[in-house]
DRENMAR-341856 format. One record per residue (C-alpha): residue number from 1; residue in three letters; x, y, z. Coordinates in nm, 2 decimals. Layout:
  resi  resn       u       v       w
   NUM   ALA       X       Y       Z
...
This chain:
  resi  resn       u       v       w
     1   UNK   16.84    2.23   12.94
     2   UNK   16.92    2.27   13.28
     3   UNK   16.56    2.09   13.39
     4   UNK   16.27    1.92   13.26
     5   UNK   16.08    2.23   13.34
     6   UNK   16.28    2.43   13.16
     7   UNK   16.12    2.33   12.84
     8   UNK   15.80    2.42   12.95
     9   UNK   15.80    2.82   12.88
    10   UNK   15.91    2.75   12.48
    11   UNK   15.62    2.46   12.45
    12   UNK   15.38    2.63   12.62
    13   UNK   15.45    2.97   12.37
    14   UNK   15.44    2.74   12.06
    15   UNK   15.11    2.64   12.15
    16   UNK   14.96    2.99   12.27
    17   UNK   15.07    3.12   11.91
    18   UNK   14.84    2.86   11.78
    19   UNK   14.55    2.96   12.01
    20   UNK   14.58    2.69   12.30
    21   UNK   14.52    2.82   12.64
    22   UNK   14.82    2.64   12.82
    23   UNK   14.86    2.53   13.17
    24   UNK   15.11    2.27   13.35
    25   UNK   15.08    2.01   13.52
    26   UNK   14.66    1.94   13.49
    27   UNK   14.64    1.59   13.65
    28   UNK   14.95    1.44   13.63
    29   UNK   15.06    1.57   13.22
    30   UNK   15.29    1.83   13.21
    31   UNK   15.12    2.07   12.97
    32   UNK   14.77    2.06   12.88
    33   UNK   14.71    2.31   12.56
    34   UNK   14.30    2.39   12.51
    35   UNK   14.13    2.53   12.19
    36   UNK   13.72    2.59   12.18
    37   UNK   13.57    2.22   12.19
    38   UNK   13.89    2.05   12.05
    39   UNK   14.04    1.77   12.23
    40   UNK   14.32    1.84   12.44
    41   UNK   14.67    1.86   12.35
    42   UNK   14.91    1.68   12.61
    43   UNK   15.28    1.75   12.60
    44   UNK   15.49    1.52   12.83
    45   UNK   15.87    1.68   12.91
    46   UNK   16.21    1.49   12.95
    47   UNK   16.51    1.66   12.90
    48   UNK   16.62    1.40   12.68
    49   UNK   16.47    1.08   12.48
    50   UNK   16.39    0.79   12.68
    51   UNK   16.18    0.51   12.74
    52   UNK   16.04    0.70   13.12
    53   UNK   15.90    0.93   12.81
    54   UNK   15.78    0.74   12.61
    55   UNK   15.60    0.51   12.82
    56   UNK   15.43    0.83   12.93
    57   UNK   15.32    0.95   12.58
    58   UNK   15.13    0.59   12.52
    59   UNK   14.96    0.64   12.91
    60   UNK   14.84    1.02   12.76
    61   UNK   14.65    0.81   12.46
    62   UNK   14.42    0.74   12.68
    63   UNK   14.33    1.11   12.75
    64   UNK   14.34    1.26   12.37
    65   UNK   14.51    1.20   12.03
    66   UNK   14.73    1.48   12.04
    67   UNK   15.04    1.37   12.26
    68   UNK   15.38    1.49   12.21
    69   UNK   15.67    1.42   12.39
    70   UNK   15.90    1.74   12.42
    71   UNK   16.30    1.68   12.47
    72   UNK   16.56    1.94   12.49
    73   UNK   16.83    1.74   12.25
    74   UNK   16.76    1.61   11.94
    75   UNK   16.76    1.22   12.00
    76   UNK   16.99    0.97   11.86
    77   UNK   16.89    0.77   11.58
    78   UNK   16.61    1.03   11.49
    79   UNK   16.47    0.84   11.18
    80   UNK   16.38    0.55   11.38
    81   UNK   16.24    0.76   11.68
    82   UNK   16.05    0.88   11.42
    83   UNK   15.90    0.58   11.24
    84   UNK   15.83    0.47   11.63
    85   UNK   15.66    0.76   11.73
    86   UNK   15.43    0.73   11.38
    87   UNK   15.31    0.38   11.48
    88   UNK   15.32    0.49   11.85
    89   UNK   15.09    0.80   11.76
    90   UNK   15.25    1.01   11.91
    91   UNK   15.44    1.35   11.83
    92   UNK   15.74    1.49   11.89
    93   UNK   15.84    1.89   12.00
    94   UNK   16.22    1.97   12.01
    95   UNK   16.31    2.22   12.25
    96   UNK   16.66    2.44   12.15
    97   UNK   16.71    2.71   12.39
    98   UNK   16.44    2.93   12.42
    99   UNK   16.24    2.84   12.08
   100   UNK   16.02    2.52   12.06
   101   UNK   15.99    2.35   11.69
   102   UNK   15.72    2.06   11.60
   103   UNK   15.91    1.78   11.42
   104   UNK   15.61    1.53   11.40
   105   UNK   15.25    1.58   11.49
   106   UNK   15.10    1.28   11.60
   107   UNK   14.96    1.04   11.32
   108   UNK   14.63    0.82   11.36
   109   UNK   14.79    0.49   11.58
   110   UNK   14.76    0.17   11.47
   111   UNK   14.55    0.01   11.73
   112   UNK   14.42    0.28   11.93
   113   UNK   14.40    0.27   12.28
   114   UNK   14.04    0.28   12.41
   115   UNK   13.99    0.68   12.57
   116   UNK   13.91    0.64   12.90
   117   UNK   13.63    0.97   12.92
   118   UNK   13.61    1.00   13.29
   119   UNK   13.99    1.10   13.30
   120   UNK   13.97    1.27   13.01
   121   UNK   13.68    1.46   13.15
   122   UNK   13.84    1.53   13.52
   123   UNK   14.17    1.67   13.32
   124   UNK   13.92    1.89   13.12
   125   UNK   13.78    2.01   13.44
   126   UNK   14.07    2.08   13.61
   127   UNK   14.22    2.27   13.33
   128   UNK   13.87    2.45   13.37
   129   UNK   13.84    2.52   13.69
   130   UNK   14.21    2.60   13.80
   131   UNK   14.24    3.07   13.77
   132   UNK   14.56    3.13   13.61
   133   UNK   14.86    2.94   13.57
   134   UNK   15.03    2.90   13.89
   135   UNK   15.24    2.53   13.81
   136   UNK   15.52    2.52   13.58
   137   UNK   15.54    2.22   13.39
   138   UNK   15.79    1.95   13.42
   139   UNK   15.88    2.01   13.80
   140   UNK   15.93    1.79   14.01
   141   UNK   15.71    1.85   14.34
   142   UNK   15.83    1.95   14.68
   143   UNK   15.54    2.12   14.79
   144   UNK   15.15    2.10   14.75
   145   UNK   15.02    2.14   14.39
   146   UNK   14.79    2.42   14.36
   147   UNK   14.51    2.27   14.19
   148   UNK   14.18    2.39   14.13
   149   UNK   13.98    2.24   14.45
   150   UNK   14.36    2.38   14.65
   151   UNK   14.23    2.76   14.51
   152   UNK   13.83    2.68   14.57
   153   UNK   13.97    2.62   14.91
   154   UNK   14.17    2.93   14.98
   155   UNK   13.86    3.16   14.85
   156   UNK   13.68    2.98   15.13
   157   UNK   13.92    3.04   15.40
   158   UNK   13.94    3.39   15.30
   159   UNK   13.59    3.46   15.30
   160   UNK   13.58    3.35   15.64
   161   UNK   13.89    3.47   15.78
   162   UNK   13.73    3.83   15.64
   163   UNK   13.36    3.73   15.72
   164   UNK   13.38    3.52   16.06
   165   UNK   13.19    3.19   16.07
   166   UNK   12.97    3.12   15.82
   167   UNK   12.72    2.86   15.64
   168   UNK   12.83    2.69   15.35
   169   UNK   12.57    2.83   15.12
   170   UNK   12.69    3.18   15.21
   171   UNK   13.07    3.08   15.13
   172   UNK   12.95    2.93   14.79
   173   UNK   12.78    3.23   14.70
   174   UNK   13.03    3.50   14.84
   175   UNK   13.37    3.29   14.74
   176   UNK   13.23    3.20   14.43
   177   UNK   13.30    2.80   14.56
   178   UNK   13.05    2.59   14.41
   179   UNK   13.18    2.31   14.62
   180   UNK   13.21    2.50   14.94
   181   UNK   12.95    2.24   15.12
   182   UNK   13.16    1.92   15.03
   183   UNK   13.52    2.18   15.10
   184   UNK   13.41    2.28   15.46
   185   UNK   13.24    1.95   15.56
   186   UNK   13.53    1.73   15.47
   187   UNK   13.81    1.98   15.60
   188   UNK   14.08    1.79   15.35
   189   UNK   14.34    2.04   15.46
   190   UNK   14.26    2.06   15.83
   191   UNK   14.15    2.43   15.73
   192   UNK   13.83    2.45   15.87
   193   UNK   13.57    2.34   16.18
   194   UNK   13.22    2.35   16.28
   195   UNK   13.19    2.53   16.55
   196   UNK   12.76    2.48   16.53
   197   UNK   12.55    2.29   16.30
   198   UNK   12.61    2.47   15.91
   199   UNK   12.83    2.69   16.06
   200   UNK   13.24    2.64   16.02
   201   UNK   13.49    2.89   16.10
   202   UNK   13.85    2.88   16.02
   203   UNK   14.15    2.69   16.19
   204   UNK   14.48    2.88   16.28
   205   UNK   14.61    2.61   16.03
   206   UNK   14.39    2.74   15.77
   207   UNK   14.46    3.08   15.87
   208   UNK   14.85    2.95   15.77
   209   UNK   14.74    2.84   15.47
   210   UNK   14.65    3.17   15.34
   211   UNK   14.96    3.34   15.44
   212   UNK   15.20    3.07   15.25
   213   UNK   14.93    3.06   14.96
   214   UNK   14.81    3.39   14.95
   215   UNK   14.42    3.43   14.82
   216   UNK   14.31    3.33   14.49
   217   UNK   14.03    3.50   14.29
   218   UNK   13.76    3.36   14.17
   219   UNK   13.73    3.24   13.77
């Protein structure tokens, strides 16, 4: 494998065969696989075996029970990355060109770590809330990550660079924003200003913004 994102198209078909709705890189984990009310499944990527990776797998224990660590090479001494991994709880997805095969599903771990819910719950709602898939997996990043506040955002600007200046509660209900209030008031991105009381208009920064971006629809 050329990169660590390479390996991100065959995991992320292995899991959509088994019904996950996949997307990459949902708070910080490089695939997050959905199914119904299920916990999450978390795949980490490394071209290769490592401790970086496996340290990374035990941090994602603390979001579900369904980790895997992804390589793109078979690892040296596979029986005892293998008994590890069992004790670790932790599973392991080889990647071989373009076809992804499970060679352990993660086993209950010895002393699990306590979940920490409020994570778990804001990488649940991000996976949620983001439309589509627009980040691949395993990249590194050299630009800004188009999360799902980033796209709440955009549908704001656009509303307004269509509309003119407008009051939050008629961004919220024309963008579909439900966070348009706390978007517009706090101007994260420099994308926005009140030009009267409740009313904001757009910046030519935001008006930038959705040229590089483009405009996202709503979910």
């Amino acid at each position: 494998m050329a990169a660590e994102s390479d390996l991100y198209e065959p995991v992320k078909a292995l899991l959509e065969g088994q019904g996950y709705s996949v997307k990459g890189e949902v708070q910080g984990c490089d695939a997050v696989g959905v199914r119904g009310t299920e916990p999450p499944v978390i795949v980490e990527l490394k071209r290769s075996f490592g401790l970086t990776l496996l340290l990374q797998g035990v941090a994602r224990l603390q979001l579900s029970d369904s980790v895997y660590l992804a390589v793109g090479a078979w690892p040296n001494r596979i029986r005892e990355v293998r008994k590890l991994l069992r004790r670790l709880g932790l599973g392991l997805i080889v990647v071989a060109g373009t076809r992804a095969e499970v060679v352990l599903d993660p086993q209950p771990y010895l002393a699990p770590p306590r979940k920490n819910k409020r994570r778990a719950g804001r990488l649940l709602g991000e996976h949620a809330r983001r439309v589509g898939d627009p980040e691949r997996g395993g990249q590194q990043m050299r630009r800004p990550l188009m999360t799902a506040y980033r796209q709440e955002a955009l549908r704001c600007a656009a509303h307004l660079a269509t509309h003119g200046p407008a009051g939050p509660a008629a961004v919220r209900d024309a963008a579909q924003a439900p966070k348009a209030a706390s978007i517009l008031r706090s101007d994260h991105y420099g994308w926005f200003e009140r030009v009267e009381r409740g009313v904001y208009a757009l910046t030519p920064v935001g008006r930038e913004a959705l040229g590089a971006f483009g405009v996202v629809p709503p979910p």
